[in-house]
ZADO-1210 file (C-alpha; in nm, 4 decimals, padded with zeros to 6 digits):
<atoms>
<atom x="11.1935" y="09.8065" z="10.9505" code="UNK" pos="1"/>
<atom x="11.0877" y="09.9377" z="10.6015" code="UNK" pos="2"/>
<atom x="10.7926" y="10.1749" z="10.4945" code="UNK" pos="3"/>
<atom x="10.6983" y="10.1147" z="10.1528" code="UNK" pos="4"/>
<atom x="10.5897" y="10.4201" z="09.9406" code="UNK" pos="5"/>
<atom x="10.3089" y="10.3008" z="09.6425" code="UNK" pos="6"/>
<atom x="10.3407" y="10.5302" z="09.3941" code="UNK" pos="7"/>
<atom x="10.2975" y="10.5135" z="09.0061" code="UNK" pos="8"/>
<atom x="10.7034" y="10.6337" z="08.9454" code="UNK" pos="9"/>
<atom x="10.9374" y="10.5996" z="09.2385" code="UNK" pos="10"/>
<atom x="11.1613" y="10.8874" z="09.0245" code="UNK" pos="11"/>
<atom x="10.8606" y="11.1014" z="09.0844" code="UNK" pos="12"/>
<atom x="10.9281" y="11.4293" z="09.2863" code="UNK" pos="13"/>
<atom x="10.7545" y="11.3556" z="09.5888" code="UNK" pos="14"/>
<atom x="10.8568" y="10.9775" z="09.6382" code="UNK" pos="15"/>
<atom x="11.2155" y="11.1139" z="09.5847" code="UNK" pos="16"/>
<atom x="11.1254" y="11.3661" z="09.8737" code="UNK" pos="17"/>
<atom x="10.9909" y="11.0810" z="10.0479" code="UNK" pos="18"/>
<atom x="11.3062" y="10.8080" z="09.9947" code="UNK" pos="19"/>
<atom x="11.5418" y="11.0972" z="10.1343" code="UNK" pos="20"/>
<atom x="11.3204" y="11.1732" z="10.4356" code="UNK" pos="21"/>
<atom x="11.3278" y="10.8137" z="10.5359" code="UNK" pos="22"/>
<atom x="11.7106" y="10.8003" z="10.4702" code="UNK" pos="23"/>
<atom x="11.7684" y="11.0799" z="10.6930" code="UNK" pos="24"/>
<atom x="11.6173" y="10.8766" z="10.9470" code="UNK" pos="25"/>
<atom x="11.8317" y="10.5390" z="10.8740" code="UNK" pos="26"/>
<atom x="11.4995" y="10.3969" z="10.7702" code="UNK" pos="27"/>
<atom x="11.4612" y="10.1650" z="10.4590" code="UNK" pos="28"/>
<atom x="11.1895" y="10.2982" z="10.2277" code="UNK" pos="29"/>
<atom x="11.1182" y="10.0845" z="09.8957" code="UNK" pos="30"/>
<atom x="10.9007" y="10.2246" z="09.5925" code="UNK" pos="31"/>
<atom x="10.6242" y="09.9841" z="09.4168" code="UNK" pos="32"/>
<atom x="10.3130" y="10.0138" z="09.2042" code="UNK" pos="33"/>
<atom x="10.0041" y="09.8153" z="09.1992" code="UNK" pos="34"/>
<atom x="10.1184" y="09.6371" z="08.9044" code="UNK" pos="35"/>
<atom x="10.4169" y="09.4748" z="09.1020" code="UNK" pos="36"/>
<atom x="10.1777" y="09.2959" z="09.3817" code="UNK" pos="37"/>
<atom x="10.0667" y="08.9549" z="09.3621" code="UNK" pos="38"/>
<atom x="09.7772" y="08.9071" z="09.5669" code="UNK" pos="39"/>
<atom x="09.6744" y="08.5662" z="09.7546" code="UNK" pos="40"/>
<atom x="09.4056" y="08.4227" z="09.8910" code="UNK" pos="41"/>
<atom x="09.3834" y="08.0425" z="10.1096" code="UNK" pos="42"/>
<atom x="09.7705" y="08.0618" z="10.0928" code="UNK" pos="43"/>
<atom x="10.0519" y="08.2705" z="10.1839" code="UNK" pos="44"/>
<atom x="10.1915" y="08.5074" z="10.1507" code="UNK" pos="45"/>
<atom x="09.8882" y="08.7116" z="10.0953" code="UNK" pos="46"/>
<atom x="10.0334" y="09.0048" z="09.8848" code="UNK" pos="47"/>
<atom x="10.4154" y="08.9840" z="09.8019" code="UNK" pos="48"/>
<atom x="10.6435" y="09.1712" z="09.5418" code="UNK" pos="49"/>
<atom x="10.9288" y="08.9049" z="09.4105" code="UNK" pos="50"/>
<atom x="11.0530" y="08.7898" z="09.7055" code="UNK" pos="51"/>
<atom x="10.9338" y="09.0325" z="09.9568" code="UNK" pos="52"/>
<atom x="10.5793" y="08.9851" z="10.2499" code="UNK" pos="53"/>
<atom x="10.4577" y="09.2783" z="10.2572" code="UNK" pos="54"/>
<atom x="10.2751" y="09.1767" z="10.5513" code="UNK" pos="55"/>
<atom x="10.5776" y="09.1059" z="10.7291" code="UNK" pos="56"/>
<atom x="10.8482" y="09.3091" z="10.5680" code="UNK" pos="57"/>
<atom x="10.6738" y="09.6351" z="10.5740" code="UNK" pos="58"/>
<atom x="10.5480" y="09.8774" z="10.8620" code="UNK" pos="59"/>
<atom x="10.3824" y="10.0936" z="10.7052" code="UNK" pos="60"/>
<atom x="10.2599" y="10.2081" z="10.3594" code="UNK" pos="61"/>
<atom x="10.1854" y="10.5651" z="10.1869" code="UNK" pos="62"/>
<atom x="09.9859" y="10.5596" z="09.9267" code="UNK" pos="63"/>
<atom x="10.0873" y="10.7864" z="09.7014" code="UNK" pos="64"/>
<atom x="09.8471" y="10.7007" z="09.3666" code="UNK" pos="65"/>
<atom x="09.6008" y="10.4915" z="09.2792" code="UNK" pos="66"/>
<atom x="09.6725" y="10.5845" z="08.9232" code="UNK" pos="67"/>
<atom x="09.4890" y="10.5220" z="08.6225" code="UNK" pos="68"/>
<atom x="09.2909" y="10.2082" z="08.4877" code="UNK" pos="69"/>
<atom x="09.0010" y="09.9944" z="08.3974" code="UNK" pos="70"/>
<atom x="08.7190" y="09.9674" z="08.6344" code="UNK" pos="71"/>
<atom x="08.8340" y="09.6173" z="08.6866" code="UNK" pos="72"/>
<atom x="09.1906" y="09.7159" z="08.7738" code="UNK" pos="73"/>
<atom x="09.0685" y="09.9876" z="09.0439" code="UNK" pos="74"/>
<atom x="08.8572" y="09.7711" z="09.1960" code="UNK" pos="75"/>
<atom x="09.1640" y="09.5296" z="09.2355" code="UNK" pos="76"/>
<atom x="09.3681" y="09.8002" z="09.3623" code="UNK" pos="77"/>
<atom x="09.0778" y="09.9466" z="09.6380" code="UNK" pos="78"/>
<atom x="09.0304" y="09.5744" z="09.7089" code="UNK" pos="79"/>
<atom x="09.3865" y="09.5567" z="09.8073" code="UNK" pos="80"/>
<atom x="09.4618" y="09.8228" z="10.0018" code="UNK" pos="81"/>
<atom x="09.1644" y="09.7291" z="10.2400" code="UNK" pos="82"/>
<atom x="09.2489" y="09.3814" z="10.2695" code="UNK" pos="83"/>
<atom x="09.6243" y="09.5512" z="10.3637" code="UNK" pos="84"/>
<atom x="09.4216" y="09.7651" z="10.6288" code="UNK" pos="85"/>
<atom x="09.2205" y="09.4783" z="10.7563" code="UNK" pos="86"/>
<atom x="09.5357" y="09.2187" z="10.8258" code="UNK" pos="87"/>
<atom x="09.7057" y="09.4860" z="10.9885" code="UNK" pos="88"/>
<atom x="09.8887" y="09.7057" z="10.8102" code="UNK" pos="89"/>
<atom x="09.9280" y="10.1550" z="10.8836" code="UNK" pos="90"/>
<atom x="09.8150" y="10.2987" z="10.5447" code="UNK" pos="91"/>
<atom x="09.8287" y="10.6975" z="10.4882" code="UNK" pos="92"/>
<atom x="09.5610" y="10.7174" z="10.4036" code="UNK" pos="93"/>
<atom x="09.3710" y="10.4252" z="10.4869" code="UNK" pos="94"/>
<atom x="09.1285" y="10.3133" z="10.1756" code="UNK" pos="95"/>
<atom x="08.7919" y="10.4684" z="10.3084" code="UNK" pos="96"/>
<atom x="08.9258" y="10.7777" z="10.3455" code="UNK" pos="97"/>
<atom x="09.0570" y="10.7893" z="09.9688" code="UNK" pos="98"/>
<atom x="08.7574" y="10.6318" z="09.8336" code="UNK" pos="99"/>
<atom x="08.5339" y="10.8756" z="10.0055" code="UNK" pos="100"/>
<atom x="08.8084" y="11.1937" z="09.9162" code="UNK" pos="101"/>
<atom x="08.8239" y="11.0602" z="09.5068" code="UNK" pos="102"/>
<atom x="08.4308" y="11.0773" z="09.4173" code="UNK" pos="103"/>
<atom x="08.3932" y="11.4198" z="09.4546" code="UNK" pos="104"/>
<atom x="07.9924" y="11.3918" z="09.5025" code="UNK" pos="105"/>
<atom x="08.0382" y="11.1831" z="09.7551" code="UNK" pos="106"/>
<atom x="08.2998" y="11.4297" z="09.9148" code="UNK" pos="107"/>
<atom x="08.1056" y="11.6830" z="09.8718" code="UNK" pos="108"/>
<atom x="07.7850" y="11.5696" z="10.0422" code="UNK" pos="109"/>
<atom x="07.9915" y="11.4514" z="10.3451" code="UNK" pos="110"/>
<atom x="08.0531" y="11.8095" z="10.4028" code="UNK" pos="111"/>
<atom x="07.7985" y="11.9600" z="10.3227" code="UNK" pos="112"/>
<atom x="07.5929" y="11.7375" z="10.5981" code="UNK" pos="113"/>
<atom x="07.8603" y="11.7676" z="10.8478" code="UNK" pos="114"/>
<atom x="07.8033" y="12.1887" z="10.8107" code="UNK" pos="115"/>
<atom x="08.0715" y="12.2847" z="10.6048" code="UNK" pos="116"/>
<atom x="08.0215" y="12.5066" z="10.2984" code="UNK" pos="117"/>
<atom x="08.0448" y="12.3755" z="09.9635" code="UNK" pos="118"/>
<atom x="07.9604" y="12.5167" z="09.6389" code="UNK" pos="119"/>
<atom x="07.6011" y="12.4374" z="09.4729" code="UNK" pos="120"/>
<atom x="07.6802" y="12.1486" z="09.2619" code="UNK" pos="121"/>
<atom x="07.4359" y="11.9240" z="09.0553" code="UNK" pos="122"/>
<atom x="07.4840" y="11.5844" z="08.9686" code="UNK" pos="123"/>
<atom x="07.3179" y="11.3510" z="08.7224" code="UNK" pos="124"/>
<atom x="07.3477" y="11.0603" z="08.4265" code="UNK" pos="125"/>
<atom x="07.0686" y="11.2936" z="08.1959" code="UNK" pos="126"/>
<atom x="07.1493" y="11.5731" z="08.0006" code="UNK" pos="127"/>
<atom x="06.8003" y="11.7371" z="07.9926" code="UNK" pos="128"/>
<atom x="06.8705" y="11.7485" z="08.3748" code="UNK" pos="129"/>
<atom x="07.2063" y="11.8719" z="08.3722" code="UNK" pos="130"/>
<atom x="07.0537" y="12.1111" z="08.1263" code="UNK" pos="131"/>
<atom x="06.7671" y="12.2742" z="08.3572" code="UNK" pos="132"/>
<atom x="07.0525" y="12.2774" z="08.6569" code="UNK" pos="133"/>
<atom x="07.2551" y="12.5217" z="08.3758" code="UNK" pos="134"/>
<atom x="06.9693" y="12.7066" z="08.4666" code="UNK" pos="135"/>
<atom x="06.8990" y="12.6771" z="08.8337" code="UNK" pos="136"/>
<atom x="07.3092" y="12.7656" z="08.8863" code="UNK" pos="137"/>
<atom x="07.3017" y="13.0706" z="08.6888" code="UNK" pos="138"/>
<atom x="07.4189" y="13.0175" z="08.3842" code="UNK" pos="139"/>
<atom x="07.7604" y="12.9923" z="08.4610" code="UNK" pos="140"/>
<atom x="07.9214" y="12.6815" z="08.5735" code="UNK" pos="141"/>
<atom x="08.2082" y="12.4626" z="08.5404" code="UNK" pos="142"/>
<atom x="08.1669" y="12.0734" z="08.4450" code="UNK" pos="143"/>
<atom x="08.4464" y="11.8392" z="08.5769" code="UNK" pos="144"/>
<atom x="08.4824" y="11.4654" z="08.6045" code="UNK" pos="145"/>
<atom x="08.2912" y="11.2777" z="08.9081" code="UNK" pos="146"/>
<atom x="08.7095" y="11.1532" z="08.9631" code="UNK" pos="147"/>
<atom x="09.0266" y="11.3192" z="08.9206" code="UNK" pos="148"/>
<atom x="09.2262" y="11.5868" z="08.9813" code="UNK" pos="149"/>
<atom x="09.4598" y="11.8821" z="08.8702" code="UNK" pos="150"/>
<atom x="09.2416" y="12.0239" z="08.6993" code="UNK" pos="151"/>
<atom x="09.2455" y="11.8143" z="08.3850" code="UNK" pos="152"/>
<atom x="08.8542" y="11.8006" z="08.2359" code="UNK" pos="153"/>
<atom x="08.7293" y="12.1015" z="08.3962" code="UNK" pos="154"/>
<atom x="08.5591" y="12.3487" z="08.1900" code="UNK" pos="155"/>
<atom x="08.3578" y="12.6650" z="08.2090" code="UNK" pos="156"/>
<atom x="08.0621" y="12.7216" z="08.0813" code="UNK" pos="157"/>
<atom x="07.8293" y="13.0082" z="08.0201" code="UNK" pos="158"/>
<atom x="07.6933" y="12.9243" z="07.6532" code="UNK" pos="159"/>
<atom x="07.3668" y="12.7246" z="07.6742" code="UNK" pos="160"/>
<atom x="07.3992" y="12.6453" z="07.3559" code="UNK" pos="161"/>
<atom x="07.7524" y="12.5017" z="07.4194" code="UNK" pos="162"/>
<atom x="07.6053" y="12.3450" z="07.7404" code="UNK" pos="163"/>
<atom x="07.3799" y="12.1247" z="07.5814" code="UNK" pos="164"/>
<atom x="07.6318" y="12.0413" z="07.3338" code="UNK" pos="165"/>
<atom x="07.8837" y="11.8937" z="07.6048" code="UNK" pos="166"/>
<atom x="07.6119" y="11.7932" z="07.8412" code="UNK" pos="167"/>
<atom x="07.4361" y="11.5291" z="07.5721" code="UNK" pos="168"/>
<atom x="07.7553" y="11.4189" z="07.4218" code="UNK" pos="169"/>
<atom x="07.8224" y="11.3279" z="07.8038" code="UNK" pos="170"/>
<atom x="07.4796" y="11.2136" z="07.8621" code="UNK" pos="171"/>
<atom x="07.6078" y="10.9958" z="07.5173" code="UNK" pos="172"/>
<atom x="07.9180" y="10.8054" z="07.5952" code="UNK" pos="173"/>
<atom x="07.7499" y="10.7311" z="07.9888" code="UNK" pos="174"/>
<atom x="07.9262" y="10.9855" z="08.1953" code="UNK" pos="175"/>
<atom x="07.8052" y="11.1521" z="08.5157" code="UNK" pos="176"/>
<atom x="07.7906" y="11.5089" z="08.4589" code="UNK" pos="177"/>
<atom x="07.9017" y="11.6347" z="08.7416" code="UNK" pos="178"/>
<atom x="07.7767" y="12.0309" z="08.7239" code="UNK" pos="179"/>
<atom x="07.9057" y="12.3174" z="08.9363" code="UNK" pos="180"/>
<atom x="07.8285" y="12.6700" z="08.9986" code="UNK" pos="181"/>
<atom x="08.1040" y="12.9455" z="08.8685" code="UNK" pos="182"/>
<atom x="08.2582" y="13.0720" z="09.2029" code="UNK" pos="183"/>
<atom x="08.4011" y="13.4055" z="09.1733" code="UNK" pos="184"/>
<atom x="08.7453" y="13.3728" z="09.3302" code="UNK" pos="185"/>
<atom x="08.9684" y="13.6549" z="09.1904" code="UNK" pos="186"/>
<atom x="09.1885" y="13.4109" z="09.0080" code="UNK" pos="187"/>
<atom x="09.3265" y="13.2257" z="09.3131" code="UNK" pos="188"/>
<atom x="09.2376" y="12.9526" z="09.5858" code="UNK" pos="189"/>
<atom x="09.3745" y="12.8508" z="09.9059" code="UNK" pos="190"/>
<atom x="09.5837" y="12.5242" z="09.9525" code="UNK" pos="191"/>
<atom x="09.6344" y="12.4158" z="10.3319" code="UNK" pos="192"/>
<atom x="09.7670" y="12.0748" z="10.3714" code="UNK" pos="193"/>
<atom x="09.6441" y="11.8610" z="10.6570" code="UNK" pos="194"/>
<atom x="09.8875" y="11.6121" z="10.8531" code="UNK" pos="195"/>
<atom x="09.7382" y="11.4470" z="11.1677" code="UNK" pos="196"/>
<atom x="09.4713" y="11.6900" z="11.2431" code="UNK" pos="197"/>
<atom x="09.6894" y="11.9684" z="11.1989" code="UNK" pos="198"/>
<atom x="09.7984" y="12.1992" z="10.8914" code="UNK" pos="199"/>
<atom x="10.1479" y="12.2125" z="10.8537" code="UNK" pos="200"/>
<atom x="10.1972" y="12.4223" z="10.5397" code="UNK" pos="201"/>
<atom x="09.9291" y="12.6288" z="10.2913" code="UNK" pos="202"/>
<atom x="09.9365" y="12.8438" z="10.0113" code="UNK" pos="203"/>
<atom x="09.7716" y="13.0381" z="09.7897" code="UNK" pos="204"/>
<atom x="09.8043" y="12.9447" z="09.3994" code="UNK" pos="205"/>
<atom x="09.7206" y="13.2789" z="09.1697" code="UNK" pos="206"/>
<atom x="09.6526" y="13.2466" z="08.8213" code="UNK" pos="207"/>
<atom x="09.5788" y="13.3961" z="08.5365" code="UNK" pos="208"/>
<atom x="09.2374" y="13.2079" z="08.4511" code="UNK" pos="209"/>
<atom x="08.9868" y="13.0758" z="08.6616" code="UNK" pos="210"/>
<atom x="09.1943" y="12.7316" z="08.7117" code="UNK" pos="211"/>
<atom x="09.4040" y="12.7724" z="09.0076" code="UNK" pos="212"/>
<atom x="09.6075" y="12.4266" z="08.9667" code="UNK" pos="213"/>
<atom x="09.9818" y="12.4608" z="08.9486" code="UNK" pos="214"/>
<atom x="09.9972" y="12.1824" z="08.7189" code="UNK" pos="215"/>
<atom x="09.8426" y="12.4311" z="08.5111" code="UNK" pos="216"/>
<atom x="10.0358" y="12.7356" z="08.5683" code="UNK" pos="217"/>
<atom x="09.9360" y="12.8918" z="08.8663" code="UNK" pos="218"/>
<atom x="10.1928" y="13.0319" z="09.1300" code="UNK" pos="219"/>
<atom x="10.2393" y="12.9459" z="09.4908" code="UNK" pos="220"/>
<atom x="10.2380" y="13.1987" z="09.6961" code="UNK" pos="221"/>
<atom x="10.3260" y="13.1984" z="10.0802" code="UNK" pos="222"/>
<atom x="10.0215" y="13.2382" z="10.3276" code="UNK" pos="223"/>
<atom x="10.0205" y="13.2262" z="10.6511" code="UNK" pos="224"/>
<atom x="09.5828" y="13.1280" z="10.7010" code="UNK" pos="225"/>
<atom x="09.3953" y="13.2378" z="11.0394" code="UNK" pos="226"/>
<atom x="09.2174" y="13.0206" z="11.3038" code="UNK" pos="227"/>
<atom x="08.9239" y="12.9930" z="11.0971" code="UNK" pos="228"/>
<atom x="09.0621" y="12.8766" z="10.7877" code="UNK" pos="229"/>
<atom x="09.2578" y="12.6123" z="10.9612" code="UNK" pos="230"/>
<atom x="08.9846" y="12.4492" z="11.1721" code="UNK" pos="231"/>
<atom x="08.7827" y="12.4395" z="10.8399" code="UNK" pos="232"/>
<atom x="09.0822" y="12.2679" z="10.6465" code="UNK" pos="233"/>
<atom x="09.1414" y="12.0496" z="10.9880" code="UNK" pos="234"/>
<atom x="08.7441" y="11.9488" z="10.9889" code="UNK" pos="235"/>
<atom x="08.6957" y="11.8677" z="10.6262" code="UNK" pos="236"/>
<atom x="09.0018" y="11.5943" z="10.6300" code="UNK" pos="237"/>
<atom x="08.8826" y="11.4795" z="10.9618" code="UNK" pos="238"/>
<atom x="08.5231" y="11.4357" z="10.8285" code="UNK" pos="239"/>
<atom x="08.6324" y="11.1962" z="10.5034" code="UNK" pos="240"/>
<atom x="08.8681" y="11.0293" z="10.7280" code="UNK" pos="241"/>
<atom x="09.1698" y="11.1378" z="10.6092" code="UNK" pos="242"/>
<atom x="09.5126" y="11.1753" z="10.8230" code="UNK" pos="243"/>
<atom x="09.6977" y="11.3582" z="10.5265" code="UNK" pos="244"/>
<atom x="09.4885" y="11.5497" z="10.2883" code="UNK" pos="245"/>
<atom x="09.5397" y="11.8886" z="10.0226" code="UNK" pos="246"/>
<atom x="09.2358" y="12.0628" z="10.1143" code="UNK" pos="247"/>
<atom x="09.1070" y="12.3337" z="09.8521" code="UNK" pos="248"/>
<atom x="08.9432" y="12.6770" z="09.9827" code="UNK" pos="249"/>
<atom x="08.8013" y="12.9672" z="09.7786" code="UNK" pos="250"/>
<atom x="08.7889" y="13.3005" z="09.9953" code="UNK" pos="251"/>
<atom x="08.3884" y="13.4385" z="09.8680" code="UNK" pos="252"/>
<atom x="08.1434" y="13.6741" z="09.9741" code="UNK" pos="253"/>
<atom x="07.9944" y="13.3952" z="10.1393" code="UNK" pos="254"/>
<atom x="08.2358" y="13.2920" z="10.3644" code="UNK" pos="255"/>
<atom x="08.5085" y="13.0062" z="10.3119" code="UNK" pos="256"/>
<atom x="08.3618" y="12.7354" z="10.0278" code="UNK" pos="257"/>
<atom x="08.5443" y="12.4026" z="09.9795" code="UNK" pos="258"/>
<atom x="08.6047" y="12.2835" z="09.6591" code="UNK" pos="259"/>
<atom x="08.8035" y="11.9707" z="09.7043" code="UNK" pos="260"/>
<atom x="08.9848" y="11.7595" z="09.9570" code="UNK" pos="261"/>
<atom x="09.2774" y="11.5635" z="09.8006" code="UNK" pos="262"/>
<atom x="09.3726" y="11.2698" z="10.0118" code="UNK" pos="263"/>
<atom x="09.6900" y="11.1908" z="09.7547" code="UNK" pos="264"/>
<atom x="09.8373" y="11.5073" z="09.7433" code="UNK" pos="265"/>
<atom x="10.1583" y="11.6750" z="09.5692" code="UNK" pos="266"/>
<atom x="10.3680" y="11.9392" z="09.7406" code="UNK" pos="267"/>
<atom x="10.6320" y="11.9999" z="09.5011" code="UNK" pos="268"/>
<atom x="10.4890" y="12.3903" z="09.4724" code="UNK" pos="269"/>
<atom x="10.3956" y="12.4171" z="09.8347" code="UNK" pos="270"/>
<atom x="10.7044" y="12.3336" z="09.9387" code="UNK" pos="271"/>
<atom x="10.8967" y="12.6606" z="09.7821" code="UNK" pos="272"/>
<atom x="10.6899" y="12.8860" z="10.0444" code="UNK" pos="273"/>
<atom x="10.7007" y="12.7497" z="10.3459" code="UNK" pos="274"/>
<atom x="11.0147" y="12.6653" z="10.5698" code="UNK" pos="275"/>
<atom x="10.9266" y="12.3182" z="10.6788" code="UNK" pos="276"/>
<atom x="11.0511" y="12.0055" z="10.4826" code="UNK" pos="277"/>
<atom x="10.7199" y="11.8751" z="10.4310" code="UNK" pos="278"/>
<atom x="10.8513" y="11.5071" z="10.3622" code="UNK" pos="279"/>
<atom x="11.0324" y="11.4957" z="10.6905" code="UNK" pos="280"/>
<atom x="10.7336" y="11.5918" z="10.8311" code="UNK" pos="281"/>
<atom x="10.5437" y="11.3037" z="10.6750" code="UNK" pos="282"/>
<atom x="10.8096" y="11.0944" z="10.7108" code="UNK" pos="283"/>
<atom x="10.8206" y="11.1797" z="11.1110" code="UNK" pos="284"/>
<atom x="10.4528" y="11.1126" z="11.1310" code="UNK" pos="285"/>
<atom x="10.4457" y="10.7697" z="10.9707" code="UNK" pos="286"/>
<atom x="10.6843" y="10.6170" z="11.1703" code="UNK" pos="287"/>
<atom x="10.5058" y="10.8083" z="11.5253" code="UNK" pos="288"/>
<atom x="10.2400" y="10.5614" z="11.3836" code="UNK" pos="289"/>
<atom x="10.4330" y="10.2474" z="11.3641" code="UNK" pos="290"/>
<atom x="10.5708" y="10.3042" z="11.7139" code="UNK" pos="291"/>
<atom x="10.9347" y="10.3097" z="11.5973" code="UNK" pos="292"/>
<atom x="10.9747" y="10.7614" z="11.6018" code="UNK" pos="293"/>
</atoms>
């Protein structure tokens, strides 16, 4: 058997983590992108890379990244990975789950409806709206894309003036303006990650700013979370579908507030406070799926 791990660069940390893992268990992993898969349709094989079915060379698949492209090209890829789940194939996760997980409104709302607390969050393709939501939220928010992650495009603002300055050139070039109230977090969140409707590891990333990403500098720092934050975590992957997931908790006056569920996540950081080998774990759990643990 062979899993195959999708992933933008197979030298990346985690699909190293993940090649070793499945070594360890005298299973064959191989690394590909999108870009490598021909796709058919009336004639087989329907997807291949070179010479290998995927469909019948493969048990499984983790989807590491959809990665960055046109709107044409991440259509293609979504289109894929469902067709994939549709003929057959295990995919962690499967392609609902990360299209639900990756629009953050749409994320969001699930929650929210299923009785989990989110932050207030405004979104709209009009600047004098986003404008009167400045407003409505306080005068104090932070703007980040509709997709993506890490951190990268956030920003705070508290300025009206600077508010309507970003909000129309948005409003401009066609963006969503995605608008969120400022939670008060004392510089850190809470990263649990979800395997199987379970959290095997969690941390808490301190920074020195109001961005708590360790891409961006923050520190991961062991935690050990109680019931409560752990059947939240649990709930919010089970509710977008997801079996692996990086969910994101701020601790606020309020109670626990989710910010984000990542159904691609990164350990690298995680893994330096806490005792499991997260890979092995995945690793473990993948092939309990295929029937071959």
């Amino acid at each position: 058997m062979k899993i195959g791990i999708l992933t933008r660069n197979k030298d990346s940390w985690c699909s190293m983590q993940l090649r070793r893992a499945f070594n360890k268990l005298n299973v064959k992993s191989i690394c590909f992108r999108f870009q490598d898969i021909a796709a058919r349709v009336g004639f087989k094989p329907e997807f291949s890379i070179n010479e290998v079915d995927l469909l019948t060379e493969l048990s499984a698949v983790i989807v590491r990244s959809i990665g960055r492209g046109s709107l044409e090209e991440i259509i293609f890829r979504m289109d894929i990975l469902h067709r994939l789940h549709r003929l057959g194939m295990y995919l962690l996760n499967n392609p609902l789950a990360i299209e639900r997980a990756v629009d953050k409104y749409y994320a969001l709302s699930l929650l929210e409806e299923n009785g989990l607390q989110v932050p207030k969050t405004l979104v709209a393709e009009s600047a004098s709206v986003a404008l009167s939501a400045f407003k409505e939220l306080g005068g104090d928010v932070v703007i980040k894309p509709i997709f993506g992650s890490r951190g990268i495009g956030s920003t705070r603002i508290s300025d009206p003036n600077i508010a309507e300055r970003i909000f129309r050139a948005l409003d401009f070039n066609h963006q969503v303006l995605y608008i969120q109230e400022f939670v008060p977090h004392g510089y850190y969140d809470l990263r649990l990650l979800v395997l199987g409707n379970k959290v095997i590891a969690s941390m808490k990333r301190v920074a020195s700013s109001w961005k708590t990403n360790i891409s961006l500098g923050a520190e991961p720092v062991h935690y050990d979370p109680p019931s409560e934050i752990k059947e939240i975590a649990v709930r919010a992957a089970e509710i977008l579908g997801c079996e692996l997931a990086g969910v994101d908790i701020l601790q606020t006056s309020k109670g626990p507030v989710i910010v984000e569920v990542n159904s691609q996540p990164g350990w690298k950081g995680l893994q330096t406070v806490t005792k499991i080998n997260i890979a092995d774990e995945i690793a473990r759990y993948v092939l309990s799926k295929t029937g071959k643990d």
